[in-house]
N, C-alpha and C positions, 0 to 999 in steps of 0.2 A: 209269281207266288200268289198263291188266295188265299184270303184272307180266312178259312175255314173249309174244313171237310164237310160241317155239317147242314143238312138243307135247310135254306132260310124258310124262317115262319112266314105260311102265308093265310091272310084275312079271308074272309069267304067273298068278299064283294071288295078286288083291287081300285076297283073303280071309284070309289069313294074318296081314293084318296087322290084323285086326280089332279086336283087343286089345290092341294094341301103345302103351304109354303114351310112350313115352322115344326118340326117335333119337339115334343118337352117329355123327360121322363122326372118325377116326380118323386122325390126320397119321403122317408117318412113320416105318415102325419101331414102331410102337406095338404091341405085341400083349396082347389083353388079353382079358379074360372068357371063357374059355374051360370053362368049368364049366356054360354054359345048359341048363338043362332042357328037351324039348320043341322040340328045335333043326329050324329049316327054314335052308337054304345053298340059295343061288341066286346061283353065275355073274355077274358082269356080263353077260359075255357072252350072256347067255340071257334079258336084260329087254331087250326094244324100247326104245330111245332113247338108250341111255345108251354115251359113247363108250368107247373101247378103251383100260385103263390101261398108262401108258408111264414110269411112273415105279418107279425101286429103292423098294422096301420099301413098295408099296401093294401088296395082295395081289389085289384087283377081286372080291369078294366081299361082298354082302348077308347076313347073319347074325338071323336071328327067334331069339330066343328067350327063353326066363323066366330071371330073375336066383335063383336059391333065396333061396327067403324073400322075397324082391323082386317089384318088374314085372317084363311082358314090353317088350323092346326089340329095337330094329332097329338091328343093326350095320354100319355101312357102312366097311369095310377097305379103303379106299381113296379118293380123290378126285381131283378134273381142276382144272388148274393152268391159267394165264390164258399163263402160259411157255410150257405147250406145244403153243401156236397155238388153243386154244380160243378160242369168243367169249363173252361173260358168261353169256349163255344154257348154255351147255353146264358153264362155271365152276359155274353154281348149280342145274345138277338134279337130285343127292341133296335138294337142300333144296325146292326147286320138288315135287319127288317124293314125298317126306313130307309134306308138306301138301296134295295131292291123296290121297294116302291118307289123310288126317283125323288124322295126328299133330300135336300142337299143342305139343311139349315138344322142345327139343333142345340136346344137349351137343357144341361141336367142341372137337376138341381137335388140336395140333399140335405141332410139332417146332421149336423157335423158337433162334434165337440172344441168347445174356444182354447186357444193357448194363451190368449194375453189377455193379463188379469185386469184390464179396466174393460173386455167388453161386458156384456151382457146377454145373459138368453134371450135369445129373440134378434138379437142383431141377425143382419145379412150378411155374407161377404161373396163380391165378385170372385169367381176363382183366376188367378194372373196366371197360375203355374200349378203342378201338381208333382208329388212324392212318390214313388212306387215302392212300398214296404211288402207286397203280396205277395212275396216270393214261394214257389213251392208247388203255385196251383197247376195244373199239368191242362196240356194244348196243344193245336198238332199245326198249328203254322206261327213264327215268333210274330210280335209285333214291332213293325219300324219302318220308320218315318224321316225323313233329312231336317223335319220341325223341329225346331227347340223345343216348341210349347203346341198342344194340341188345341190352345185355346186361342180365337181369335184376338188377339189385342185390340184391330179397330174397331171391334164389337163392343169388345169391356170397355175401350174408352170412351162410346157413343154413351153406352148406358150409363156412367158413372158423370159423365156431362150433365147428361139429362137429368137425371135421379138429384143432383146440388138441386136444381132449378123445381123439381116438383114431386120431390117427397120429404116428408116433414120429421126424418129417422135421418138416425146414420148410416152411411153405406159402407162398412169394412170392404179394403182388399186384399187379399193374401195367397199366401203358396199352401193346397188342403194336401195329407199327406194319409193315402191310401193304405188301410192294417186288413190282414184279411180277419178278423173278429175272428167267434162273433162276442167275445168277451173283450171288455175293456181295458185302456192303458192300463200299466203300474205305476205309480211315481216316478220308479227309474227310466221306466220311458217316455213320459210326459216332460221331463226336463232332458233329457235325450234332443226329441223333436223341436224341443223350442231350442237350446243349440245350435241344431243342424239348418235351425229358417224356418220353420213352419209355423202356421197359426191358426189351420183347424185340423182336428184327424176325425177318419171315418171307414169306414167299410164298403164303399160301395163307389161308384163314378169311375176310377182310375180304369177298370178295364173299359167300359165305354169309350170313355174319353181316346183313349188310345186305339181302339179302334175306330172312333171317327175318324181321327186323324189318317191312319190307315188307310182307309176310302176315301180320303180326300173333304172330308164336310166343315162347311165350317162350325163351328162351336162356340158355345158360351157356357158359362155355369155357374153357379149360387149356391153357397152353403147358407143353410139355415142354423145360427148357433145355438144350439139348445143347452148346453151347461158350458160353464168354465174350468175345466178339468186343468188346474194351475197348483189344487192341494190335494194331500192324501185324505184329509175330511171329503172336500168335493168329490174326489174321486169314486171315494165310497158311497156317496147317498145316492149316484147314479144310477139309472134302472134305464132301462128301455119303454117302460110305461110312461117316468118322466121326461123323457125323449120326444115319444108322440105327443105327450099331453102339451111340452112346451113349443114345436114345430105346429101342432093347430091353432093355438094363440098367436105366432106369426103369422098367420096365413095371410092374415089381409096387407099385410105389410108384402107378402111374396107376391100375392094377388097384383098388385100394384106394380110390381118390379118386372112382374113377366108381362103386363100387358105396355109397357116401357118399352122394354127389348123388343117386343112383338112390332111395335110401331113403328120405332129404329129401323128394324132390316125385314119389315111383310113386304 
């Protein structure tokens, strides 16, 4: 079975990423690493296959470069949404993408709303486990896997070692729980999710995730809590402008967490 009908995107110069140990795709608002040595930028727009980013706060930029001191990694500033009339295929070709480039290692990370009312916007959480709520979107091969979890655990448990010992935040863990948006919970499903285990929901990761899994990579991943969607007041003063405005005020806190993980397993 393959994993897609459709051709993977490809860069204009493969080679670049020759040396490339680490992929990170970057949910929104996120800005991070910006220190790489050795840096190659490439456009979306300028890689054969890959569609045209229509979302606030994805920039649509591929990012090569070395971490100082660290690997080299491939930054993806940006991703496609199952919302914005994508089909899974197109949902999962940063990650289809990397793995035709022979990257076997990958961090996503996103912009997630909290279910447990003591966190805080800005919190992180490792993702342990993930929810498949996206039901509907149409594909032309299923995805499966004999994995429980698409996430590494001795990854998440490297990082969350580390992270007690040298960062000065808390590091939530929990199970994130994929909607395909692009409009937010209702109350009745925000107390739903927290029932069923969950403790952040979002739009975006779950088909990556699952197709890494798919191909075999290992995996990590980070939500970024940007509101506590716990009341029907929070619920409402939610926007997506608040979203990015509060995932760029963690950045430096994600900054720190991905060059963590980066060091863990370069």
């Amino acid at each position: 079975m393959t994993a897609s009908t459709v051709a993977l995107p490809v860069p204009r110069d493969p080679d670049a990423f020759r040396d490339v140990e680490i992929a990170i795709v970057l949910g929104s608002g996120i800005s991070v690493l910006h220190d790489l040595e050795n840096v190659i930028e490439m456009p979306y727009s300028e890689i054969q296959g890959l569609p045209e980013v229509t979302v606030a706060g994805h920039q649509g930029t591929l990012t090569v470069g070395t971490i100082p001191g660290g690997p080299r990694v491939a930054i993806a500033r940006g991703r496609f949404h199952l919302y914005e009339g994508h089909d899974l295929e197109a949902g999962t070709c940063l990650i289809r993408m990397f793995h035709g480039l022979g990257i076997r290692k990958v961090i996503l990370t996103n912009a997630a709303g909290g279910l447990v009312g003591h966190w805080i916007p800005g919190d992180l959480m490792i993702i342990r486990d993930q929810v498949n709520l996206l039901g509907g979107f149409r594909h032309s091969a299923p995805l499966v896997s004999r994995e429980a979890s698409p996430y590494s655990q001795p990854w998440s448990d490297r990082l969350a070692t580390w992270a007690r010992a040298h960062v000065d935040f808390p590091l939530r863990e929990g199970v994130y729980a994929g909607l395909l948006g692009p409009n937010y919970e209702t109350p009745a499903e925000i107390l739903w999710l927290q029932r069923i285990g969950t403790h952040a929901v979002g739009m975006s990761t779950v088909p990556e995730a699952e197709m890494a899994r798919q191909l075999g990579l290992e995996l990590l991943g980070i939500s970024c809590i940007t509101n506590i969607a716990v009341t029907a007041e929070a619920q409402a003063e939610t926007s997506h402008g608040d979203v990015v405005d509060v995932a760029r005020k963690a950045s430096q806190r994600m900054d720190a967490l991905l060059r963590g993980a980066c060091q863990l397993l370069g």
